[in-house]
C-alpha positions in Angstrom: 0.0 0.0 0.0 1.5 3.1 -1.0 1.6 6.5 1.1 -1.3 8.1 -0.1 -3.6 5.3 0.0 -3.1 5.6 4.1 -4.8 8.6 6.1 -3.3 10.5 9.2 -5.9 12.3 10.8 -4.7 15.3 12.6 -6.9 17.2 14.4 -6.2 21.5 14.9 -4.4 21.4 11.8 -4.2 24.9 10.5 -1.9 26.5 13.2 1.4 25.9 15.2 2.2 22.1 15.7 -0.9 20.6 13.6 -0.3 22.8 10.9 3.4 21.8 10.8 2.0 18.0 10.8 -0.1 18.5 7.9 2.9 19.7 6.0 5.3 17.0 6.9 3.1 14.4 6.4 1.3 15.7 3.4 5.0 16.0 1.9 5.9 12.4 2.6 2.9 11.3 0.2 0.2 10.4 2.8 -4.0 11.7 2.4 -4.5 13.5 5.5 -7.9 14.5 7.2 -7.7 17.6 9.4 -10.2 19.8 11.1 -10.1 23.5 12.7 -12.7 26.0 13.6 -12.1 28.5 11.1 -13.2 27.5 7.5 -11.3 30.3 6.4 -8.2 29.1 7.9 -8.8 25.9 6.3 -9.2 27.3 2.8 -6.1 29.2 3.4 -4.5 25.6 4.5 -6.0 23.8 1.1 -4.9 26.3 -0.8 -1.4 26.2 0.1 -1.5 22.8 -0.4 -3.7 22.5 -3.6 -0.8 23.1 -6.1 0.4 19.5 -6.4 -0.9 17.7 -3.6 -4.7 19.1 -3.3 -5.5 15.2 -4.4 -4.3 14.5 -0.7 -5.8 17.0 2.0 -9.2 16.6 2.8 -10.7 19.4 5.6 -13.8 20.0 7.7 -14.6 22.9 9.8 -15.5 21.6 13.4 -15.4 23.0 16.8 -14.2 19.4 18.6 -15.1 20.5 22.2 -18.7 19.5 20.9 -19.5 16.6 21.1 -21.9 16.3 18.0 -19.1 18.0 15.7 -16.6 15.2 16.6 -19.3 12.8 15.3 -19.8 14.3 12.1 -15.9 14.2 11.7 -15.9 10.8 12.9 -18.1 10.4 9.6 -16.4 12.8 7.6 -13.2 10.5 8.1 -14.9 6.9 7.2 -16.7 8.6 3.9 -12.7 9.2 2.6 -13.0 5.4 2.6 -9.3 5.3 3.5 -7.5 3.4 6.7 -6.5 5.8 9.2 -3.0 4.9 9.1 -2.1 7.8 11.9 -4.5 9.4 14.3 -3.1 12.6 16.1 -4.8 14.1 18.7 -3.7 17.6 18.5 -6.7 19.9 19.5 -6.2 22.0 22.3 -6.3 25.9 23.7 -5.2 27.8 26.9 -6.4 30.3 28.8 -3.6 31.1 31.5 -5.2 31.8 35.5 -5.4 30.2 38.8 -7.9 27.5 40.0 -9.6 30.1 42.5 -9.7 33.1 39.8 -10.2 32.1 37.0 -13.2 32.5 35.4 -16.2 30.2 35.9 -16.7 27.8 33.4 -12.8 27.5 32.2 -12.0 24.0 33.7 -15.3 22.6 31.7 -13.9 24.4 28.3 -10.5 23.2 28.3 -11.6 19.8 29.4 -14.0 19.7 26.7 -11.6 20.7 24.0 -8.1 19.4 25.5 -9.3 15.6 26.8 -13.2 15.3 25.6 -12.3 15.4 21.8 -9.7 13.4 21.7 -11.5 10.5 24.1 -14.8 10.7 21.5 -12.7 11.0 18.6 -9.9 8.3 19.7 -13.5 5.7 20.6 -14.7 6.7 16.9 -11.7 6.0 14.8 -10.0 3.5 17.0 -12.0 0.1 16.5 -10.7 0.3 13.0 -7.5 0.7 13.6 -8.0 -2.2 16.1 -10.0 -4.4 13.6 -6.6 -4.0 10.9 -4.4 -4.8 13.9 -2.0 -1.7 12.9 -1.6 2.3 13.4 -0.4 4.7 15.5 -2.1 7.1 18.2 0.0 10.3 19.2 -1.6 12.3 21.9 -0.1 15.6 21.8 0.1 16.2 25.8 2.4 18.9 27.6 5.0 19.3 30.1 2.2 20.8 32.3 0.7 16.9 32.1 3.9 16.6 34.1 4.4 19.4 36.5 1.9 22.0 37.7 3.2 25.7 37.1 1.6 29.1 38.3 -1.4 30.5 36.1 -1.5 27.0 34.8 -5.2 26.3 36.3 -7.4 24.0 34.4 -5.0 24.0 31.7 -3.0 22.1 33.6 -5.9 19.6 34.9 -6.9 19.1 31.4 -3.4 17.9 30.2 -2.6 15.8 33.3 -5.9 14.0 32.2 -5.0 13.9 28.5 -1.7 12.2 29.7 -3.7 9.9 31.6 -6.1 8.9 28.5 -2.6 8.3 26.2 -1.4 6.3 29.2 -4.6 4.0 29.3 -4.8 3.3 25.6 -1.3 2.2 25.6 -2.0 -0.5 28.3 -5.0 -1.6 26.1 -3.8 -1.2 22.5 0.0 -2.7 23.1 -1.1 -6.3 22.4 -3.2 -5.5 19.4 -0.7 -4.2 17.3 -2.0 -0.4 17.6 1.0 2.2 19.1 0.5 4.9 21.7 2.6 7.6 22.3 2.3 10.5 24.6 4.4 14.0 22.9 5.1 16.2 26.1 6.2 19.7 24.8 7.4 22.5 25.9 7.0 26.3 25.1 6.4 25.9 20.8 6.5 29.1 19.0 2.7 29.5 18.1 -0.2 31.9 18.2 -1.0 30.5 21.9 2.0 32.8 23.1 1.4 35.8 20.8 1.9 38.9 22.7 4.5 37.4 25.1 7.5 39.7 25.2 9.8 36.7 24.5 12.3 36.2 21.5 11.5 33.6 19.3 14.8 32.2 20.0 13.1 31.0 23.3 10.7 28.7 21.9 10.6 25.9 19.8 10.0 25.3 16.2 6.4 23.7 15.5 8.0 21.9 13.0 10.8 20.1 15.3 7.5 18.5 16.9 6.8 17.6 13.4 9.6 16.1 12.6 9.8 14.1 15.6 6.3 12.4 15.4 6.9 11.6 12.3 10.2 10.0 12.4 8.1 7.9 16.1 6.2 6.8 13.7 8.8 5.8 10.9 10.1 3.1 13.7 9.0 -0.8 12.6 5.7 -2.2 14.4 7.7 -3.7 16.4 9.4 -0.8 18.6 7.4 2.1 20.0 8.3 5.2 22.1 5.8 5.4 24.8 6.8 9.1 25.6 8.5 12.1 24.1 9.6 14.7 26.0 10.9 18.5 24.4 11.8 21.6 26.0 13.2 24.5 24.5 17.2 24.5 24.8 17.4 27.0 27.7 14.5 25.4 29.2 10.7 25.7 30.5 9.3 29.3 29.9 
């Protein structure tokens, strides 16, 4: 079976770290399904694409922290009639504050959008992936799924779960030929840290993420890396 006869399904693919996914593994051949919010950021993302590999994006606009719109991806992805090959669960956002300040109604968002979709999504596209006996699950998790830091609030409660959720599947899926692999990142140079009076220097590159899942997944069936950890050279931010 040839690349483009296998889909990766990346979900948040038109900015920082899913956006650099697409690319990468749009560039090695493969048909990839991706979602976002903004239709207009998806356009933008297809058009980019369009002028010799258009054949091998296919998007939908769909807010994931809703539960109904990760169904009708779930269906979007098995009308490509392709097997998901790769499924990255990428979605995510942050609001920085404190678990007694913050504003009502924040843990509930990001554990919609950070855990939720992914769980729904992961029990939709999964028991194919299971049935073929073969694929790969990245769970795009965080340093803060590691270690709590100040202003991290729900944001961190949500990823600590999320690591939780890769961790489980990997206990479950490691005898059926399915692999699991938690990415923990650092500070990544995307639009979540706009405004931060930072050099770029002090960040990651979205696409060093990139190139490190996909290389994790370039490994025979018979090795997997459980974890990945990455942190900017000078360290946490």
């Amino acid at each position: 079976m040839n690349n483009s006869e296998k889909l990766v399904v990346i979900t948040g693919g038109t900015k920082g770290i899913g956006k650099a996914l697409v690319l990468k593994f749009i560039a090695q051949g493969f048909s990839v399904a991706t979602c976002a919010r903004n239709e207009d950021d998806l356009i933008a993302l297809k058009d980019r694409i369009k002028e010799s590999n258009d054949v091998l994006i296919h998007t939908y606009p769909a807010d994931l922290s809703q539960a109904e719109r990760v169904v009708d991806f779930i269906e979007f992805v098995r009308l490509i009639g392709k097997p998901v090959e790769v499924l990255i669960n990428n979605t995510g956002v942050f609001f920085p504050g404190e678990v007694l300040k913050e504003r009502e109604g924040m843990l509930e968002n990001m554990m919609n959008t950070n855990l939720y979709s992914a769980y729904h999504l992961t029990r939709g596209i999964g028991p194919a992936m299971l049935k073929s006996k073969r694929g790969h699950i990245f769970n795009i998790c965080s340093v803060a799924s590691l270690k709590a830091y100040p202003n991290g609030g729900s944001y961190s409660i949500s990823k600590f779960a999320m690591y939780g959720f890769s961790q489980a599947l990997r206990e479950e899926l490691k005898g059926e030929g399915v692999r699991v692999t938690s990415v923990l990142a650092g500070a990544v140079l995307t639009p979540s840290w706009e405004g931060v009076d930072l050099p770029e220097e002090r960040f990651m590159k979205p696409e060093d993420i990139a190139e490190t899942i996909f290389n994790t997944y370039q490994l025979s069936e018979r090795t997997v890396i459980e974890e990945i950890i990455l942190r900017p050279q000078l360290g946490d931010i």
